[in-house]
C-alpha positions as CSV (number, residue, x, y, z in Angstrom):
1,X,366.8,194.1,-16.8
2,X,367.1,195.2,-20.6
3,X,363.7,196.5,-21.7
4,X,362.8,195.8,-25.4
5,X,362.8,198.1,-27.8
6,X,359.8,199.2,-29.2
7,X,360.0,198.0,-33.3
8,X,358.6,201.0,-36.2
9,X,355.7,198.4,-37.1
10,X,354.3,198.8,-33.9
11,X,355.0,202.2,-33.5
12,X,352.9,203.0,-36.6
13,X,350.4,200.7,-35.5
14,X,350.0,202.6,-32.0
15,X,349.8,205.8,-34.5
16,X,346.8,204.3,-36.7
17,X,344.9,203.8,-33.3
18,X,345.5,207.1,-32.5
19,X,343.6,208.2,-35.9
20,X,339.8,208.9,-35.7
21,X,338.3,209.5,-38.4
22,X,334.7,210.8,-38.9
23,X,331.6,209.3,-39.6
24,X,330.2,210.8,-43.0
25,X,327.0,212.5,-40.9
26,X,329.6,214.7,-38.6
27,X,331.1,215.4,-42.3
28,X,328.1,216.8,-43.8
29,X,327.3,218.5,-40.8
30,X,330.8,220.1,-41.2
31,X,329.9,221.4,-44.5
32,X,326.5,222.5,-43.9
33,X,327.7,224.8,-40.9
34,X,330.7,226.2,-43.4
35,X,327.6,227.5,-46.1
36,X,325.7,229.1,-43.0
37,X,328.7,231.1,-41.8
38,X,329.2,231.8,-45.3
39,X,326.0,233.1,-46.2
40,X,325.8,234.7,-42.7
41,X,329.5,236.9,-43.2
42,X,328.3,237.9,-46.9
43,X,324.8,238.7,-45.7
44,X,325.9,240.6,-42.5
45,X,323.9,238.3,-39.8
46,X,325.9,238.8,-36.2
47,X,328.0,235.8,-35.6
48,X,329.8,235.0,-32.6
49,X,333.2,235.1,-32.6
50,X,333.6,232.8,-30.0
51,X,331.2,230.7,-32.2
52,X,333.5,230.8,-35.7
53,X,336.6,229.7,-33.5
54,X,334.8,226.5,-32.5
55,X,334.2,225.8,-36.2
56,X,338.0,226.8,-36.9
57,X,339.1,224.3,-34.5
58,X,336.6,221.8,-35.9
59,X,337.8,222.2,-39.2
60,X,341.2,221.5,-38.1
61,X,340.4,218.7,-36.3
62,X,338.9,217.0,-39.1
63,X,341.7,218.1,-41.5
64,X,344.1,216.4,-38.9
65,X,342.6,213.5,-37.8
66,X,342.3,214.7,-34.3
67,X,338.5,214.4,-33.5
68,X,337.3,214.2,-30.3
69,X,334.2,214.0,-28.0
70,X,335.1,217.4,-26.8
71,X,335.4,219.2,-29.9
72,X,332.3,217.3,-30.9
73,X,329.9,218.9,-28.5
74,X,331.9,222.4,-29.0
75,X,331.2,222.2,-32.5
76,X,326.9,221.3,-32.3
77,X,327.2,223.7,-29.9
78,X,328.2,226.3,-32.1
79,X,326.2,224.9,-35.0
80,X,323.0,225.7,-33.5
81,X,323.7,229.4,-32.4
82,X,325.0,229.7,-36.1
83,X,321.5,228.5,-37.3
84,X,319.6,230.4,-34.8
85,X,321.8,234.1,-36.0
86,X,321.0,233.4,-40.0
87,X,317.6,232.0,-39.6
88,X,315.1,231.5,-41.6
89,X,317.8,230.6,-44.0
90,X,318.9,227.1,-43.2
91,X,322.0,224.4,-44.2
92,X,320.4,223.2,-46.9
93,X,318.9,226.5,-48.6
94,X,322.2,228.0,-48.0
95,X,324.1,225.8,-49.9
96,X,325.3,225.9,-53.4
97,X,323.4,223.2,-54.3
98,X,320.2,224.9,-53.4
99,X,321.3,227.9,-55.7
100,X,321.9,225.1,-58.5
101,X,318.7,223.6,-58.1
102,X,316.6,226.9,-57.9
103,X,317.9,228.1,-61.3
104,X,317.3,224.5,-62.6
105,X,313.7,224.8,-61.4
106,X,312.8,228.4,-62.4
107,X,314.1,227.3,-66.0
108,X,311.7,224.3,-66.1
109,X,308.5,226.0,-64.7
110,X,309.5,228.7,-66.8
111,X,309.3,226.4,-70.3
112,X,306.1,224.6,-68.7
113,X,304.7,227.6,-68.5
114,X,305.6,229.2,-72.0
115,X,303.9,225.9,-73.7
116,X,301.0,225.5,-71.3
117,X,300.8,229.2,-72.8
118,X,300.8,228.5,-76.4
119,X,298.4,225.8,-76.2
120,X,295.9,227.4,-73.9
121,X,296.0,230.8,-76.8
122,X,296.1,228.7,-79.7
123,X,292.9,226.0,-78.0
124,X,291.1,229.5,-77.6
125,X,291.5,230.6,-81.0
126,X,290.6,227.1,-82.0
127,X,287.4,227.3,-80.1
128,X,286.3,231.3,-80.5
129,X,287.0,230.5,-84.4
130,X,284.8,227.2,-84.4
131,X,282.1,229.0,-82.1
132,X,281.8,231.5,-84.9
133,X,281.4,229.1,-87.5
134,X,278.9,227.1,-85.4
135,X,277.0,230.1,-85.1
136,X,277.2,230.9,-88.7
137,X,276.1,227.5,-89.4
138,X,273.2,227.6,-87.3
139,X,271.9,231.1,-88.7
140,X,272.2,230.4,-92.2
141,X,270.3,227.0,-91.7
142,X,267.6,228.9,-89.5
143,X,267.5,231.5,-92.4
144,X,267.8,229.3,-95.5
145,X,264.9,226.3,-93.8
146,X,262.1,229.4,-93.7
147,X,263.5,230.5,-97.4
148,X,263.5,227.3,-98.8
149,X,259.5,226.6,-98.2
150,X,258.7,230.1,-99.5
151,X,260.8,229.7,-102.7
152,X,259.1,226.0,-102.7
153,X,255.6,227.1,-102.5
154,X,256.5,230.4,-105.0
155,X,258.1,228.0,-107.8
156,X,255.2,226.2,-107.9
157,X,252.8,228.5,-108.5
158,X,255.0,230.6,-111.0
159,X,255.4,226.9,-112.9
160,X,251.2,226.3,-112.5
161,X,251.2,229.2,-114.8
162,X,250.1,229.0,-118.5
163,X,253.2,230.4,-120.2
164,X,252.0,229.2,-123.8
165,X,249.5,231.5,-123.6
166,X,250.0,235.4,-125.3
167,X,250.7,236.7,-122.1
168,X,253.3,234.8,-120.1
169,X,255.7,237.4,-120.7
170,X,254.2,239.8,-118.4
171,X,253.2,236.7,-116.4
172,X,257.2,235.8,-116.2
173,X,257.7,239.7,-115.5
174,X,255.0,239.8,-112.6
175,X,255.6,240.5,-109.2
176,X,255.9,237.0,-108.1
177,X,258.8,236.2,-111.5
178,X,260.8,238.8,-109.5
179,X,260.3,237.8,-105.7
180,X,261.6,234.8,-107.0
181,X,264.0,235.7,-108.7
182,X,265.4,237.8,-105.6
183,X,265.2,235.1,-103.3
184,X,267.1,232.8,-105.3
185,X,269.9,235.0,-105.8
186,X,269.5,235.3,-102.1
187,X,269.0,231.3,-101.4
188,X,272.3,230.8,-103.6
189,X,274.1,233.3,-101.5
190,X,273.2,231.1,-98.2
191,X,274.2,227.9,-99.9
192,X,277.6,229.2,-101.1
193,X,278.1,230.6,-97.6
194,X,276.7,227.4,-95.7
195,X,279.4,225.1,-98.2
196,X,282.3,227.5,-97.4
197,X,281.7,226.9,-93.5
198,X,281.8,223.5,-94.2
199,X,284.5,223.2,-95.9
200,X,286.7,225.3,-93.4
201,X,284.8,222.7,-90.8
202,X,286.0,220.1,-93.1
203,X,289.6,221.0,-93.2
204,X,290.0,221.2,-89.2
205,X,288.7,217.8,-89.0
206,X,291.0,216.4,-91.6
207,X,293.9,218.0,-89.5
208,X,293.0,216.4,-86.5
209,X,292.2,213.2,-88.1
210,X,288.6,212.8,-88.1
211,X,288.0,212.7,-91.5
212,X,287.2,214.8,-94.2
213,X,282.8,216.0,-94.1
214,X,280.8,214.2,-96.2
215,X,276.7,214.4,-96.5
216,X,276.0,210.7,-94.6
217,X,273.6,209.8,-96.5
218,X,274.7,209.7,-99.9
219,X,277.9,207.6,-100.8
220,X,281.4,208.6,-101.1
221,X,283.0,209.6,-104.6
222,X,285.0,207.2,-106.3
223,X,288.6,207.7,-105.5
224,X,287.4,210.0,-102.7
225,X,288.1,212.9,-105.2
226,X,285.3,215.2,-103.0
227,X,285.1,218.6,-103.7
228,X,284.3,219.7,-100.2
229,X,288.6,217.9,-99.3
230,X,289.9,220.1,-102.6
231,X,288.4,223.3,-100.8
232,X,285.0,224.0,-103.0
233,X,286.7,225.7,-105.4
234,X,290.1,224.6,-106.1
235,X,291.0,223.6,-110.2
236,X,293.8,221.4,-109.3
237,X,296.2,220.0,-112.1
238,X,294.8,216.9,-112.1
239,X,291.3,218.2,-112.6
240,X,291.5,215.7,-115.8
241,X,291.1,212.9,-113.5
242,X,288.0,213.8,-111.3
243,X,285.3,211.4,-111.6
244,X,282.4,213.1,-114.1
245,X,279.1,213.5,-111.6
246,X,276.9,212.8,-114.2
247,X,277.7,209.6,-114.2
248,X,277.5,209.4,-110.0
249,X,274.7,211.4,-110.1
250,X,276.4,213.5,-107.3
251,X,277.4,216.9,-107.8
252,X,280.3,216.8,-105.1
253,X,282.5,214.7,-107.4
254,X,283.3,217.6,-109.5
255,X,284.6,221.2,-109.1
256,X,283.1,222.8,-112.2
257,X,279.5,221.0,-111.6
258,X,279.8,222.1,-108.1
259,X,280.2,225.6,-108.9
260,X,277.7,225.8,-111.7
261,X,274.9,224.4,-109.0
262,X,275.7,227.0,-106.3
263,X,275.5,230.0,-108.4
264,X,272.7,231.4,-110.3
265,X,272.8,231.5,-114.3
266,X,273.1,235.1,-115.7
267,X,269.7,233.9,-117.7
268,X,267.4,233.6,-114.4
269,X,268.8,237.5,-113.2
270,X,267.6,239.7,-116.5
271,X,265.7,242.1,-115.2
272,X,262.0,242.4,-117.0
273,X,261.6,245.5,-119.3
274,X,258.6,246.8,-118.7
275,X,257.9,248.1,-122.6
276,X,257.7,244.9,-123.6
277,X,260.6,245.2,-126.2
278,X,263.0,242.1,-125.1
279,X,263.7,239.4,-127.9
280,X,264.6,237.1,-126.1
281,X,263.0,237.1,-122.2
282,X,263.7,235.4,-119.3
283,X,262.4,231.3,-119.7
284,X,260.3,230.8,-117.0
285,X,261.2,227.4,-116.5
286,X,264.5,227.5,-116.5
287,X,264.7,229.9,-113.2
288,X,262.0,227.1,-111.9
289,X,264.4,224.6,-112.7
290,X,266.9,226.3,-111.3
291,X,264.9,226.9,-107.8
292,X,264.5,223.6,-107.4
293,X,267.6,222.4,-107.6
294,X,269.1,224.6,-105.6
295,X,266.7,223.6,-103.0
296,X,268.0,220.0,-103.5
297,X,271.3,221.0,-102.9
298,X,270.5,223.2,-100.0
299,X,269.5,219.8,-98.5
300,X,272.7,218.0,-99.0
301,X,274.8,220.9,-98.0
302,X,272.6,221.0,-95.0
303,X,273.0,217.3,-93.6
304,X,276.9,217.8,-94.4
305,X,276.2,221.0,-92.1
306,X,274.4,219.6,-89.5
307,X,276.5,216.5,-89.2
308,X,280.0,218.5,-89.0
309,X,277.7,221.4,-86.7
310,X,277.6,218.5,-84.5
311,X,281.3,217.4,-84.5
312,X,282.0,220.8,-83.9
313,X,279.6,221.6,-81.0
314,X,280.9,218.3,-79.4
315,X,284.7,218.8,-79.6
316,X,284.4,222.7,-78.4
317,X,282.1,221.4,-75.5
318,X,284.9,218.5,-74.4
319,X,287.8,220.6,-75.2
320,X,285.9,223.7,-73.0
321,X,284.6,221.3,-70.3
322,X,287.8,219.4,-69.8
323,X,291.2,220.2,-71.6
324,X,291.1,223.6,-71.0
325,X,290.3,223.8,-67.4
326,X,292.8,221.1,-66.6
327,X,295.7,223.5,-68.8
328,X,294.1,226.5,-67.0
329,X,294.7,225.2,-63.7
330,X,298.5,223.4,-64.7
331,X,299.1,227.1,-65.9
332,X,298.1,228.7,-62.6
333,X,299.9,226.0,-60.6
334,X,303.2,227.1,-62.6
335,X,302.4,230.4,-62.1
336,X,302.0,230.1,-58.0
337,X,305.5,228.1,-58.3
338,X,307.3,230.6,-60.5
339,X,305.8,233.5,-57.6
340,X,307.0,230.9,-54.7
341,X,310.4,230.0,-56.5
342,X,311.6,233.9,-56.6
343,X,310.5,234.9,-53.5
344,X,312.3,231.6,-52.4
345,X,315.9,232.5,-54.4
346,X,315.7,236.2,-53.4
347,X,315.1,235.4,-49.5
348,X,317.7,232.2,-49.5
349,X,315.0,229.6,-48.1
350,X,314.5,227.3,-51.4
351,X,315.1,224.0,-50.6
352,X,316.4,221.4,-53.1
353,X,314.1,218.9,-51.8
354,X,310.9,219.7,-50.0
355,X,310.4,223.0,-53.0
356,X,310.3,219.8,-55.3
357,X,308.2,217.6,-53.7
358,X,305.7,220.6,-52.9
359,X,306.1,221.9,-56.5
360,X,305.3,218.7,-57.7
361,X,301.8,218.2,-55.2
362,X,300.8,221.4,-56.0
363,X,301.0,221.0,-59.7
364,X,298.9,217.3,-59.5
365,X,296.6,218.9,-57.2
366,X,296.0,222.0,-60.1
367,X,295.6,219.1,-62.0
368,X,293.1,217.3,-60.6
369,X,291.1,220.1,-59.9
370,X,291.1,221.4,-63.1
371,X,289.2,217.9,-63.9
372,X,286.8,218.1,-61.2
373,X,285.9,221.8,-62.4
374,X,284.3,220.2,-65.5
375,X,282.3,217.5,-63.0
376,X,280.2,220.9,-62.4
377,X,279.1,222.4,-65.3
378,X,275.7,222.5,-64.0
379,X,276.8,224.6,-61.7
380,X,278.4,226.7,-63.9
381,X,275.0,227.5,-66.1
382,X,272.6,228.4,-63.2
383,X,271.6,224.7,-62.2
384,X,271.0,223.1,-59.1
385,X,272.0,219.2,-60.2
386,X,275.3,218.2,-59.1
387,X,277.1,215.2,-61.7
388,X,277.3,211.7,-59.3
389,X,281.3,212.1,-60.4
390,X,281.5,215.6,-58.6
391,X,280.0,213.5,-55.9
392,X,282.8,211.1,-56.0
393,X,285.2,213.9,-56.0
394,X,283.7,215.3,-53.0
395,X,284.1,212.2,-51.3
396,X,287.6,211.4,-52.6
397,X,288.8,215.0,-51.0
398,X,287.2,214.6,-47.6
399,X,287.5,210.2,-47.7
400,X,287.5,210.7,-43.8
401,X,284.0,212.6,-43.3
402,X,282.6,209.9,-46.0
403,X,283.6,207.0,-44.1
404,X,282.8,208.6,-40.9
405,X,279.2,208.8,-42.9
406,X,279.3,205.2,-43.6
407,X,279.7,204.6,-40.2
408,X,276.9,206.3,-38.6
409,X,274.6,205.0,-41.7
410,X,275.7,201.5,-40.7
411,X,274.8,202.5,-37.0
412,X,271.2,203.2,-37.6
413,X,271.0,199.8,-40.3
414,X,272.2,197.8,-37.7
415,X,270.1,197.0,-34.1
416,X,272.9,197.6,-31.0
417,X,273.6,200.8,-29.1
418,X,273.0,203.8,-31.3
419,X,276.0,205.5,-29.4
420,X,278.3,202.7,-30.4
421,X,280.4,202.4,-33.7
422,X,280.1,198.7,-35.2
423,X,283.6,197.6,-34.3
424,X,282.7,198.8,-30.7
425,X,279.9,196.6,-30.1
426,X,280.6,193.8,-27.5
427,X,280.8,190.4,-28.7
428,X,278.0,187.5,-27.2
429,X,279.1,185.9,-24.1
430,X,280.8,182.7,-24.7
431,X,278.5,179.8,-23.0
432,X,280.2,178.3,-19.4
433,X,281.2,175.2,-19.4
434,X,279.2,173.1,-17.2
């Protein structure tokens, strides 16, 4: 009996059966183990010997297309006392991948870090440089209200005086001429002082938008051509075109005006000669004329104070309640994670993807408390009243112990057994049918 011969297609398909090839988990696991013997021959962990042949053989298994169930368990095998000898280092920290994406994280926090910097130094500036104008503000108003009603009360009597008679020359050189005379050169001082804080308030609110500080009571100049937005003091080119305040009747719609009414004329600070010899002295009205209206425009510069005092007071109390405690805590999350991610790169243990998803959580949860900090500033000033939101963020952090409150309030609402939840209580017997 002639047997057939075999034919070369079915020879190669015999051969193709004879191929297995791996699925891509034992593949991965192939590679993993490769990076722990690595790391564990550069590091100087004791490996097995017996251990590394079984991942030789594996390797050429694979390579050949000659894997087995045999090899197979060999290799886990092997895998596992390889893990156990470089511990706590583990496949995926000992990759290069891990190295990779612990550089790529540590240059990230790093750059988080350096601007969460610069904004929390340059916010603190911001706020110890509008504290001390707030304070200024509030002193020279304190100061300048108490001078204002004795210069008030001392102008009127020194123009109830009858300077046509022979002796209102010593009457304008009297003790009560030269009071006044020193505390109008001292009430001017405190208005020029009082305008500059304003207009330095009046130039951060223009940079952030919020408009340029205007007394809100009086309108705006025409062509908004305000003194306070050219500085106070500033003889700009176009000074040709600035409105003329005598026709507005303001004296913030021109430079030159504005100037004249915040200092004192030469005229009002001659001193009085007591031998009687001066040509020409001081007019009596004119420093009474001049007291007065700088007491008028003591009151416009101080609603402009008050009102940009205010805008101050309330943006350093949100940005001191809020912003900065949020970029606090954001800086001290990054700082935790910076700490975490070298002590992670110099043992071998960061891992490309827990490290970010815990990087990530612990940054939101900085966050968050950072926002809740402000919920208790009355804490934070010696109170006992606790804000109903800190209340909320009490019960969003422990939402099990709330609704376990819920429950036991809705236990003794409710008639049934105290000792039973609500969803425990049995249901009414369902009648029998007859």
């Amino acid at each position: 009996m002639k047997v057939p011969e075999s034919s070369p297609r079915s020879a190669d398909v015999r051969a193709e059966d004879d191929v297995q090839y791996l699925a891509p988990r034992i593949v991965a696991d192939i590679d993993h183990c490769w990076d722990m013997l690595s790391y564990g021959a550069q590091n100087g962990r004791l490996l097995d010997e017996g251990d590394v042949a079984v991942f030789s053989r594996a390797r050429v298994a694979q390579r050949n297309h000659m894997w087995d169930p045999a090899i197979e368990s060999e290799f886990y095998a092997a895998m596992s006392r390889i893990a156990h000898s470089v511990a706590p280092v583990v496949a995926a920290t000992a990759s290069a991948n891990a190295r990779i994406s612990a550089r790529r994280a540590i240059r990230v926090y790093t750059v988080l870090a350096v601007v969460l910097s610069f904004f929390v130094v340059l916010l603190s500036c911001v706020l110890l440089i509008s504290s001390q104008i707030a304070g200024d503000v509030t002193a020279i108003v304190k100061r300048n209200d108490a001078a204002a009603l004795s210069l008030h009360n001392n102008l009127q009597a020194l123009a109830a005086m009858d300077i046509r008679d022979e002796n209102a020359v010593v009457e304008a050189r009297s003790q009560l001429a030269l009071q006044i005379q020193g505390e109008l050169q001292s009430f001017a001082t405190n208005n020029r002082q009082l305008f500059t804080d304003v207009s330095r308030i009046n130039w951060a609110t223009t940079a952030i938008g919020a408009g340029a500080i205007r007394n809100p009571y009086q309108q705006t100049c025409p062509g908004d051509k305000s003194v306070i937005r050219r500085g106070g003091n500033d003889r700009s080119p176009g000074a040709s075109e600035q409105v003329d305040a005598r026709q507005t009747g303001d004296w913030q719609c021109d430079t030159e005006i504005a100037r004249q009414v915040l200092e004192v004329a030469p005229t009002s600070l001659v001193a009085p000669s007591n031998e009687g010899r001066d040509a020409h002295p001081p007019n009596v009205q004119d420093t009474v004329n001049q007291g007065f209206q700088k007491i008028a425009v003591y009151q416009d510069i101080r609603a402009m104070a008050l009102y940009a005092n205010a805008i101050i007071l309330s943006l350093v109390g949100a940005v001191l309640g809020f912003i900065l405690p949020i970029l606090y805590a954001w800086l001290g999350a990054c700082a935790a994670i910076l700490g975490r991610l070298r002590a992670d790169s110099l043992a071998n243990t960061f891992h490309p993807d827990i490290s970010k998803v815990a990087n990530r959580a612990h940054v939101a949860s900085a966050v968050i408390i950072g926002i809740a900090i402000g919920l208790f500033s009355g804490l934070r000033e010696g109170g006992t009243d606790v804000s109903p939101l800190a209340i909320a963020f009490f019960a969003g952090y422990v939402s099990n112990k709330f609704f376990f409150l819920v429950d036991r309030l809705v236990q003794l609402s409710l008639p049934g057994d105290p000792g039973q939840r609500p969803s425990e209580v049995p249901a009414p017997p369902h009648p029998k049918n007859d």
